[in-house]
C-alpha positions as CSV (number, residue, x, y, z in Angstrom):
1,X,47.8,-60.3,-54.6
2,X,46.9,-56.6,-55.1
3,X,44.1,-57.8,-56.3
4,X,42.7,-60.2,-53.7
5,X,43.4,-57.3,-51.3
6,X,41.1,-55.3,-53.3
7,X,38.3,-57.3,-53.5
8,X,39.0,-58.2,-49.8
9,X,39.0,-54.8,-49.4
10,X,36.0,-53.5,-51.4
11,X,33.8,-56.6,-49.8
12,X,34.6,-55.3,-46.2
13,X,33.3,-52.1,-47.4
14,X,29.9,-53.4,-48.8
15,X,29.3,-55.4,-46.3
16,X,29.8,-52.3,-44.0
17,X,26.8,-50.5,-44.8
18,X,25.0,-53.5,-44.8
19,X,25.8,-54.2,-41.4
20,X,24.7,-50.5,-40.7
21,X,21.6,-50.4,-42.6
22,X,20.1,-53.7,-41.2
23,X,21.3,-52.3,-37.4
24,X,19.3,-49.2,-38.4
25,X,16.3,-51.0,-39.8
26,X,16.4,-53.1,-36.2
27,X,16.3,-50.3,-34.0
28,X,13.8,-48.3,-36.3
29,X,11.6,-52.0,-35.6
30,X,12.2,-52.1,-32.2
31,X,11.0,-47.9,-31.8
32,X,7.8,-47.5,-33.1
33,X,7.3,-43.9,-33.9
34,X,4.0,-43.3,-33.2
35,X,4.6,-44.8,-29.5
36,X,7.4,-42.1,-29.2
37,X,5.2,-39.5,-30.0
38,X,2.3,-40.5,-27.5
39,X,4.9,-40.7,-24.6
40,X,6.6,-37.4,-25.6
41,X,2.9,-35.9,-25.5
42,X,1.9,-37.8,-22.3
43,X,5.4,-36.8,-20.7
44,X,4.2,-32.9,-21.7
45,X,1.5,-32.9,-20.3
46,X,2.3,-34.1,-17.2
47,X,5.2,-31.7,-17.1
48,X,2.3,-29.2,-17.5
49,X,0.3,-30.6,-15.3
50,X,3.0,-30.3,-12.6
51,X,4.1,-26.9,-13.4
52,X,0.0,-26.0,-13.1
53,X,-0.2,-27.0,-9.6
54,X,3.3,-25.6,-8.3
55,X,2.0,-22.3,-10.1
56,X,-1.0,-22.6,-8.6
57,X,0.4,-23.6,-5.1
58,X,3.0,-20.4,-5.5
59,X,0.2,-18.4,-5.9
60,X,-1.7,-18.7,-3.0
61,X,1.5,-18.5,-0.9
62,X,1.8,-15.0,-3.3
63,X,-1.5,-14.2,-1.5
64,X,-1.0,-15.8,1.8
65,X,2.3,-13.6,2.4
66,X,0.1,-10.0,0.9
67,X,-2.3,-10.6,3.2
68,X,-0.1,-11.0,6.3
69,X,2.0,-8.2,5.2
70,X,-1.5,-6.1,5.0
71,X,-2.2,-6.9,8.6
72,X,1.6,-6.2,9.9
73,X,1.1,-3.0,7.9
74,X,-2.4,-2.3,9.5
75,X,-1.1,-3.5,12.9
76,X,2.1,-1.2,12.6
77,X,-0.3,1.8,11.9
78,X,-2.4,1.1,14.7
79,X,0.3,1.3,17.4
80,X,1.7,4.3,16.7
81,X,-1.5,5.9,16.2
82,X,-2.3,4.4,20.1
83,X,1.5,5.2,20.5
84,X,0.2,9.1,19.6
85,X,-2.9,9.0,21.4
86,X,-2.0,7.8,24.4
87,X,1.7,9.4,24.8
88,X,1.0,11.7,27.4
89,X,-0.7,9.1,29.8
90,X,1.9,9.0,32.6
91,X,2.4,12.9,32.0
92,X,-1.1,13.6,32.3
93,X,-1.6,11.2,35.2
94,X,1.3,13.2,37.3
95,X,-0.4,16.4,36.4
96,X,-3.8,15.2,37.7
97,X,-2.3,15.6,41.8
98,X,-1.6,19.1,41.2
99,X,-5.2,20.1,40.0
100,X,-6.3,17.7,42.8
101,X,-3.6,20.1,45.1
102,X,-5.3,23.1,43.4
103,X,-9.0,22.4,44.2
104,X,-8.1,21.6,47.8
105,X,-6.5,25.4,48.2
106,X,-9.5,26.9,46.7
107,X,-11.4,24.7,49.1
108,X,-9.7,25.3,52.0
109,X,-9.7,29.8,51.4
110,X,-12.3,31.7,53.6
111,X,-14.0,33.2,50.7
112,X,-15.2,36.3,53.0
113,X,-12.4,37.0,54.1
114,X,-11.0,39.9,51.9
115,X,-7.0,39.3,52.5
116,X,-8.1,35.9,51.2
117,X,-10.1,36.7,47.8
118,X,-7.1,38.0,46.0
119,X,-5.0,34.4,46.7
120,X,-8.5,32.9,45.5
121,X,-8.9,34.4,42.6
122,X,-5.6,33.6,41.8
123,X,-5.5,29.9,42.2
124,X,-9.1,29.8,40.4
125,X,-7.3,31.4,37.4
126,X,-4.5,29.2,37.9
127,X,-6.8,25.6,37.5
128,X,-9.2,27.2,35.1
129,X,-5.7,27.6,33.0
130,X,-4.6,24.2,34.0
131,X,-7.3,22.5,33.2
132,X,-7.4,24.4,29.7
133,X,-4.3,23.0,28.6
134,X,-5.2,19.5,29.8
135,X,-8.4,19.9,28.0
136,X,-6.3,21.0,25.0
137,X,-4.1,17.9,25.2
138,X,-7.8,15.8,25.4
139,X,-7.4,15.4,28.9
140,X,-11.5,15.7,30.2
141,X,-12.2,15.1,33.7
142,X,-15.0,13.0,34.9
143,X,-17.4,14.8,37.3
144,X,-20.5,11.9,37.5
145,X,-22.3,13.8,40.5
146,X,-26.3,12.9,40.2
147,X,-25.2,10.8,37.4
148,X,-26.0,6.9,37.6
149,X,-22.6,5.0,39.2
150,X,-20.7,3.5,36.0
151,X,-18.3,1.2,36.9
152,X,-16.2,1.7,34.3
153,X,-15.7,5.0,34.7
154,X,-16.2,5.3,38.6
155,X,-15.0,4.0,42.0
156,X,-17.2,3.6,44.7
157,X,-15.5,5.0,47.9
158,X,-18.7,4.0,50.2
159,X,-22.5,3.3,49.6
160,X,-24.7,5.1,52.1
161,X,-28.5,4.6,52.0
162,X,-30.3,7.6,50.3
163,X,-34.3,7.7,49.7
164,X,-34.3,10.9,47.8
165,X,-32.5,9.7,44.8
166,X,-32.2,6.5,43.1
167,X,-30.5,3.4,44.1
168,X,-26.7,3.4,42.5
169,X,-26.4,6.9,41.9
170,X,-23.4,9.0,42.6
171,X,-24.2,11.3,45.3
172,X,-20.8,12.7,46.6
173,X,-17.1,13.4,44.3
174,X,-14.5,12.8,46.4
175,X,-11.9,13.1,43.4
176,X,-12.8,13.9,40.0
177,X,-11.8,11.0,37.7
178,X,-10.0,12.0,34.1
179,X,-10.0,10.4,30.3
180,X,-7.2,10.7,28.0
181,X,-8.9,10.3,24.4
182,X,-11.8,8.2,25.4
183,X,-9.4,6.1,27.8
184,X,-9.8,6.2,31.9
185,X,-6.5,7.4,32.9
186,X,-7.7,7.8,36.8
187,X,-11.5,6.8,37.8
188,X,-14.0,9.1,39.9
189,X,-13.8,8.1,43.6
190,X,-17.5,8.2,44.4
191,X,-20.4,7.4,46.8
192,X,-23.0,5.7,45.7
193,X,-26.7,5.7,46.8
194,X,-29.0,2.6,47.7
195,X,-32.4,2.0,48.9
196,X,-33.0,3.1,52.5
């Protein structure tokens, strides 16, 4: 009996492998290597592909996001510059009623009378300063007499007819406009000329 269970035994075994080696040799049939390569190969290179175009997308979303960071930048840099500039505004703007107060005293002084010319002097000295320091500060006034009326720059009070100058010209200042750095901070109330 030790021997029939031997045999038994040993025959199970061969026909083991067999069983294995024919199962290999069916899959091995059923894959055909060369097709497994091509797919691999076609699989990579769409992988490529795909990784092409998201780089490629990512990219210009890189350059996208740069740019609008260059313009916040630039935009940033542009208001405080104006936030510079243009600081003083409302200061300047107050100041302007006291030079406007000033020219009025001066204008209002009997300049022959000699208890007078002292207090004169004084309040000339006293605009020439203040209008130093606006000056300074890039405060300019706008004085347009004989100049052409601007409307940008001017306000026309009243037009009266005028055959000795040109039509639209400022003929009268009633109050001196001002500029702070290039911007009208209080226009030039004016009269204008036209045809007679």
């Amino acid at each position: 009996m030790s021997q029939d269970t031997n045999q038994e035994e040993t025959s199970a075994k061969s026909e083991q492998p067999e069983v294995n080696t024919e199962e290999k040799l069916q899959s091995e049939a059923e894959i055909d290597p060369s097709e497994s390569t091509e797919d691999q190969e076609e699989q990579t290179v769409n992988e490529v592909e795909e990784l092409q175009q998201k780089l490629s997308t990512l990219g210009e979303q890189l350059l996208r996001e740069q740019a609008e960071m260059q313009n916040v930048r630039r935009r940033a840099q542009r208001d405080v510059e104006s936030a510079h500039k243009f600081a003083l505004e409302k200061f300047a703007t107050e100041l302007l009623s006291v030079v406007d107060n000033l020219e009025r005293a001066i204008g209002a002084i009997d300049a022959e009378d000699e208890s007078q010319k002292a207090v004169a002097e004084g309040l000339e000295l006293t605009l020439k300063t203040f209008i130093d320091v606006l000056t300074k500060h890039s405060v300019v006034p706008v004085d347009p007499e004989g100049q052409p009326f601007d409307a940008d720059l001017h306000q026309a009070v009243s037009m009266v007819p005028n055959a000795e100058v040109e039509p639209n010209t400022v003929i009268n200042v009633f109050q001196k406009g001002y500029t702070l750095n290039g911007r009208l901070i209080r226009p030039a109330m004016v009269v204008v000329s036209t045809s007679a």
